[in-house]
N, C-alpha and C positions, 0 to 999 in steps of 0.2 A: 837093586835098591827099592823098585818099585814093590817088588814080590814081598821085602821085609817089613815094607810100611805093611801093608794090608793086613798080614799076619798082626802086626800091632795095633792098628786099626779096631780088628775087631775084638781083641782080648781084652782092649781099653774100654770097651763100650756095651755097656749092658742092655740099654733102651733100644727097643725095637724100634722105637720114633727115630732116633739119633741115628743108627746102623741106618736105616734106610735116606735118610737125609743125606747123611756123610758118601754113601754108598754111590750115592748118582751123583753127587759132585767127584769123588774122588778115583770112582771106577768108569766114569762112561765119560764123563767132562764134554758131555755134546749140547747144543744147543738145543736150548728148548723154544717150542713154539708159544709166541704170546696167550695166555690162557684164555679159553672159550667158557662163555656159562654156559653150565650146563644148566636145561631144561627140567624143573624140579617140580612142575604145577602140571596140569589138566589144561588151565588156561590159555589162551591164542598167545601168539608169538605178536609182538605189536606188529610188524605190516600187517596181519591179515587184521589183527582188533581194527585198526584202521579202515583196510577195505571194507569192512563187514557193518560200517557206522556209518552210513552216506548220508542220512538225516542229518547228520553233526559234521560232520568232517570230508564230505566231498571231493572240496578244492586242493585239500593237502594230501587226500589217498592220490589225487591227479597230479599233484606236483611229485609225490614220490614214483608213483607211474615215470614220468617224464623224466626221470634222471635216473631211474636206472636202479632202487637203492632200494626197492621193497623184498629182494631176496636176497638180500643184508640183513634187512630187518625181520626175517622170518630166519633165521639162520645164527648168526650171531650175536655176541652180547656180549656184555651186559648192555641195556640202553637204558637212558632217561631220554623222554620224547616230552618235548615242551609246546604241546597240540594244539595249534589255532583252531578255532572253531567257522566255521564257510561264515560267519556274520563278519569275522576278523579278519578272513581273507578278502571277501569281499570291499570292506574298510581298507584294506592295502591298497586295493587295487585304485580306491578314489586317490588316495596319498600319493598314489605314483602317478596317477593321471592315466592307466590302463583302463583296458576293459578284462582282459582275463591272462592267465598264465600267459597263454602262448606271445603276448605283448612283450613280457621279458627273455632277453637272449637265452642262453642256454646257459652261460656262466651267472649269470643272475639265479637262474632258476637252482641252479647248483650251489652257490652259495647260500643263498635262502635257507634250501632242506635242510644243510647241514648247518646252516647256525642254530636250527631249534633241536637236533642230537647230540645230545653227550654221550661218550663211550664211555660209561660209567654207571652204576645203580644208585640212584638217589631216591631214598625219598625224604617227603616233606620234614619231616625231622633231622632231615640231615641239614635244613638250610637256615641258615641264622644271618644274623646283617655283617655282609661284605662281599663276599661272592662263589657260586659254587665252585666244590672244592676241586673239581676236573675241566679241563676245559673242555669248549664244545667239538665238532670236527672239522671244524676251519681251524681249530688250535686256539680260539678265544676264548678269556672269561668272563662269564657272564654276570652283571652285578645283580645283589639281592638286598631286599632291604624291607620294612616293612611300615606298614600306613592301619597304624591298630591292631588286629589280628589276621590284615590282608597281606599275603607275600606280594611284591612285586619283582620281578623281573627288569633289568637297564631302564630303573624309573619310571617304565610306562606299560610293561605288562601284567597286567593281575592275572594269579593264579585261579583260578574260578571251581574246579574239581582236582580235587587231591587223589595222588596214592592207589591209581587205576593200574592195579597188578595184572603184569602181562607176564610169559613164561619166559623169556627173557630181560625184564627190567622194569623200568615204572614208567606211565605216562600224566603229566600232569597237564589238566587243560589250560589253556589260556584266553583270555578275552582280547588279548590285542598282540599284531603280528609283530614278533621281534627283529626290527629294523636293522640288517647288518650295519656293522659301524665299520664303516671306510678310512676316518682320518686319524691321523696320530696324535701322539699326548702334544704335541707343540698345536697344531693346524689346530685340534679340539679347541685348545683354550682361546686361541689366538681369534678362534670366530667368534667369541663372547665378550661383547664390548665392554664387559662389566670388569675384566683382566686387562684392559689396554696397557698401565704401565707395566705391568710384570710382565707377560706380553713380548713387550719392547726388550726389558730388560732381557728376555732368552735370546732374542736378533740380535739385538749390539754384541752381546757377548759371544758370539755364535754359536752358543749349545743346542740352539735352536736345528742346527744341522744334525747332530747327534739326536738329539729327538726326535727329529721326522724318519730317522731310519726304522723301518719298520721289518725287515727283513736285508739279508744282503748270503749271496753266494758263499756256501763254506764247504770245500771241496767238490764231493758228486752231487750236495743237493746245497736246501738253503735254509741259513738260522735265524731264528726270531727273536728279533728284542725285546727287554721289558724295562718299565721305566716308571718312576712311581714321583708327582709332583705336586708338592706341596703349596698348590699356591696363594696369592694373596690380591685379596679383590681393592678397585680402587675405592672401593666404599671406605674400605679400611685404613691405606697411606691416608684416604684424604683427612680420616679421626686425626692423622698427624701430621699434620700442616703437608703433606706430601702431594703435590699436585699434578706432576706429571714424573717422566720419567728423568728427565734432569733433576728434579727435584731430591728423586731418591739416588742419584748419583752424587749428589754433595749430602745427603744424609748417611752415606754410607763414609763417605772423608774420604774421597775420590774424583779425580778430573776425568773429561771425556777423551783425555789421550790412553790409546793402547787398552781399550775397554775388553779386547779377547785375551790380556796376558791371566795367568794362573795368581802373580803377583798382586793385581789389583782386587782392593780393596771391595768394589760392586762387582767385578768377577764372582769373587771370593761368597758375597753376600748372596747373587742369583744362583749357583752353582749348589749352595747350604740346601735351597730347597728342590735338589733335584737325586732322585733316590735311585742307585741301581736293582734292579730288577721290578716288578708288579705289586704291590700291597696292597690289596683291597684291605678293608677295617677287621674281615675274620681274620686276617691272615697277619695281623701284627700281634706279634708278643711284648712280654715286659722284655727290651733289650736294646742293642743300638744299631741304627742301621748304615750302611756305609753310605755316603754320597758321590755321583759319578765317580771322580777321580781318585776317591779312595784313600783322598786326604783327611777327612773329618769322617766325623762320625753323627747322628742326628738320635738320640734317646727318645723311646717311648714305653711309657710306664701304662698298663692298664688295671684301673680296680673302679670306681664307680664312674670315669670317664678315661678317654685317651688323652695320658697327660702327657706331649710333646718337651724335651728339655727341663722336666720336673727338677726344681730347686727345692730341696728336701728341709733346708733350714727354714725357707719361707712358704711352703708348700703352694709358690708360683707355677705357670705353667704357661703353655699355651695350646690350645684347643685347636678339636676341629670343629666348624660349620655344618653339622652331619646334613642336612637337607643339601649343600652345595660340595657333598664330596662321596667316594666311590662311585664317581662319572668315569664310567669307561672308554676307552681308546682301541683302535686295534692295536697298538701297541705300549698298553698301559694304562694306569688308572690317576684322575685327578682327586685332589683332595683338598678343599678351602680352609685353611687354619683362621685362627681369629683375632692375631696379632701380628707384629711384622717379621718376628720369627728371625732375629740377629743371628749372628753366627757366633758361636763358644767352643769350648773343648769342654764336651757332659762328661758326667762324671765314668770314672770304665766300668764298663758292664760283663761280666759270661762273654766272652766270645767260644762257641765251638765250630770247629773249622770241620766239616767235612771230609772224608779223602775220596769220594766221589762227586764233591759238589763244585768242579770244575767246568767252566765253558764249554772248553773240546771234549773233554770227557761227557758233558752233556749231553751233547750231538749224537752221541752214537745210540744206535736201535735199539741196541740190548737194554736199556737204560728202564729200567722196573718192569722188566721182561724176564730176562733168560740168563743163562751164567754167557761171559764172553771170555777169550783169550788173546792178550797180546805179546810178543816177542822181542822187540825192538823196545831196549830199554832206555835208549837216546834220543829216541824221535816218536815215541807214540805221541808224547804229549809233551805241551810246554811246562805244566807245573810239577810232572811225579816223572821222577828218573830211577831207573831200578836196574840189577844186574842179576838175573834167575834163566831158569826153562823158560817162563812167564809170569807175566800178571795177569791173576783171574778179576774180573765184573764178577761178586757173588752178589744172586739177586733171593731171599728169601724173607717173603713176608711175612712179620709178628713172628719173627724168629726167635729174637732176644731184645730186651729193653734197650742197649746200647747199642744195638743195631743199625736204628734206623733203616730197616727192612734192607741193606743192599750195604757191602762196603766193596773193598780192595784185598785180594787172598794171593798168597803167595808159598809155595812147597819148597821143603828143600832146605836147602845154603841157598843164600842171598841176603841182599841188601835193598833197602827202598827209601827212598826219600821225595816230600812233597814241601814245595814251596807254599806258607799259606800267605791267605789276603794281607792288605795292610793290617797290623792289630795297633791298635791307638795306644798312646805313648802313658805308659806306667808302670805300676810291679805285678807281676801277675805269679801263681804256680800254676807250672804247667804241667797237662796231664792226656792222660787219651784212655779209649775207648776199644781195648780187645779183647776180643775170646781169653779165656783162663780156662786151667780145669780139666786137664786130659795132659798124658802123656804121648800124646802126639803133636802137644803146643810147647812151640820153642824157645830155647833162651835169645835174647839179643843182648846189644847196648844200644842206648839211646843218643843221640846227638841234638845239640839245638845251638844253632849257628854256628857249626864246626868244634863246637866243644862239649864230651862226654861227659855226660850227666847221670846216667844212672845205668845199671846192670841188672837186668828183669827173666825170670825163670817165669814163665807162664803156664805150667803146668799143673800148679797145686790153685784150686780154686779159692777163686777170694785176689787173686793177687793186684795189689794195689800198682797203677800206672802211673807214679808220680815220678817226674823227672824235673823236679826240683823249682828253685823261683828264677825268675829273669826281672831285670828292671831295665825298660824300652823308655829312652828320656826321646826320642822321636814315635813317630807312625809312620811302622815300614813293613815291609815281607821279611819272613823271618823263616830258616829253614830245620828240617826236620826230618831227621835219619834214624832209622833202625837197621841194624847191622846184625846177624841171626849168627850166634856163637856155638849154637846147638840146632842139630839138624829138627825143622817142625814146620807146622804149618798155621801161617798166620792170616788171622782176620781181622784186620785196622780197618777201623772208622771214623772217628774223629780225634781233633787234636783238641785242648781244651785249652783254654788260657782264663785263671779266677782270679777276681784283682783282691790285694793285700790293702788291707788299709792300714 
């Protein structure tokens, strides 16, 4: 079988780009090593830029000494290096009540270094208000935002020298030491008296738990949460008669009994502003974003502000507070709106569903690395069940527009099916996102909630992935099978769902 594919492989395929791309997915299927930048300047590699600056940068060529990480930085990349200057390290040192490095532990000093490294190449053009787009190497992102034509850095670092090109990556100076951030989006708010009621309101209802998770054990190692909260200061209840948090428990049309069920009403209302995953303000699109539980949905529209829950008849809204939001957490970012932010059903938006943008499937290392292979089409994963050889991880960046640099690949006969998120209750067609275009790409059927929808040759380019409409008078998970009728090889990436008006 395998010896016939090839032969057709390559009589399919004229482009010497494509043979070669195809070629190493499909003849060697080994993993590849995280990619290294390569060394393209004359320029110092940033450790040694570093040691070589002792008038400027002293204290942090010595804290990189001290941990071990300057032939890292002479070796690998890409990097952004966010460089205190020895006046800024110095200023730490009054902030912490030290006299010099060797006052903090060794985990200190290790966290430190690497909250000012990104493993990534930025430069200053690359950062706009909300936060950079990689995170740092503690796994944090870092907020950005701007005071005139000065970037700053989590609020309080200004960049002072731009776009100091090293031969592997940028280094951009800073005037003040970027202070790891220790607590979570709950503890964050919760120390700012100016949130007391909402605050409270996360306690009573205990999501408060769920949000101080900032990590927790997932198999051999351990996963990181993100969590994005829209909150509301008491400056703002009190505009409405709202004075404490009893207050906002009868303004909600709610008693203090049973305040953690899903059912209640101030449940219902504190839970509206808490968002799964991280959203700093770059990283919001026009679209709706799910809440914890996955019951509702929370709309944001962007054109000359971020319009939260946009009423299109009355072009109502509600804002954020931008001086009181993209405040970072270690495990997540706050955001102050500038009303009290009710709970509704927005109107439906695009949803596209990813077929790698799963949890568990997150976890894994190959994840915008290298091709992966799994076998066990029962138990890799809780949301995608498949029956093949395997399911390939294809990771190829700016490969194709519907891409998104990485999907789920599969050879052969077989079958795959992925469970997606809640989609919010309305009419939608639904659609996806695969390779076309080659007589090596196969026929299926398509399923959606156990009922076939459509029958798709993927071979002739151009071929349209429509499997027809549904109308979801709930918000639920909704499933989603291709069934391969002709022997090919598939590349699925998203599922679509467009609302029908």
């Amino acid at each position: 079988m395998y010896t016939n594919y090839f032969s057709k492989f390559f009589c399919g395929y004229k482009s010497v780009i494509l043979i070669s791309l195809f070629t190493c997915f499909l003849l060697s299927f080994c993993v590849q090593e995280p990619r290294e930048w390569k060394l393209k300047s004359t320029e110092q590699v940033a450790g040694d830029y570093i040691q070589n600056h002792p008038e400027q940068y002293s204290e942090f060529a010595k804290l990189v000494e001290m941990t071990g990480l300057r032939s890292l930085l002479n070796i690998r990349g890409p990097f952004t290096i966010l460089l205190p200057t020895d006046a800024a390290m110095f200023d730490y040192y009054k902030l912490k009540n030290v006299n010099s490095l060797t006052d903090f532990s060794e985990s200190e000093r290790s966290d430190l270094v690497r909250y000012h490294i990104v493993p990534a190449e930025i430069s200053i053009s690359d950062i706009g208000l909300g936060a950079l787009r990689e995170p740092n190497a503690l796994g944090d992102f870092l907020a950005t935002e701007f005071q005139g034509s000065d970037i700053y850095i989590n609020k309080d670092s200004k960049i002072i020298d731009q776009n100091i090109r090293t031969a592997n990556g940028y280094i951009h100076v800073i005037g003040r030491v970027i202070d790891p951030i220790t607590k979570d989006v709950y503890s964050l708010l919760a120390s700012n008296p100016s949130y007391s009621i909402f605050s409270q309101g996360l306690s009573l209802t205990g999501l408060k738990d769920t949000l101080q998770i900032i990590a927790f054990p997932y198999g051999s190692k351990t996963a990181r949460t993100r969590f994005t909260l829209l909150a509301v200061a008491d400056s703002t209840y009190h505009r409405y008669g709202i004075n404490d948090v009893n207050g906002l428990i009868a303004w909600c049309g709610a008693t203090s009994d049973n305040l953690t069920s899903k059912e209640n009403s101030f449940y219902r209302y504190i839970e509206y502003h808490c968002l799964n995953k991280s959203y700093f303000l770059s990283q919001f699109r026009t679209t709706i974003y799910p809440i914890l539980s996955r019951d509702n949905y929370v709309s944001v529209a962007i054109a000359e502000d971020y319009k939260i829950n946009l009423d299109r008849k009355t072009n109502k809204y509600t804002g954020f507070i931008l001086p009181e939001s993209n405040i970072p957490s270690k495990n997540g970012v706050v955001h102050t709106v500038q009303g009290l932010l009710p709970v509704i059903d927005p109107e439906p938006a695009v949803i596209v569903c990813e077929t790698t943008d799963y949890f568990d499937f997150q976890q894994e290392d190959c994840i915008g690395k290298y091709y992966k292979k799994w076998h066990d089409g029962q138990n890799s994963f809780e949301k995608i069940k498949f029956e093949a050889d395997y399911l390939l991880y294809y990771y190829k960046p700016n490969q194709r527009p519907n891409l998104h640099d990485d999907c789920i690949s599969m050879l052969g006969y077989w079958w795959v099916e992925i469970t997606t998120p809640k989609i919010m209750k309305g009419r939608y067609a639904v659609s996806a996102g695969i390779w076309t275009g080659s007589q090596d790409m196969p026929s299926f059927s398509a399923y959606v909630d156990g009922i076939k929808v459509a029958d798709i040759d993927a071979r002739p380019g151009g071929t349209k992935m429509d499997f027809g409409e549904v109308n979801y008078t709930t918000t639920e998970e909704h499933k989603v099978k291709l069934v391969c009728t002709n022997w090919g090889v598939l590349f699925w990436d998203t599922v679509i769902f467009t609302p029908i008006k």
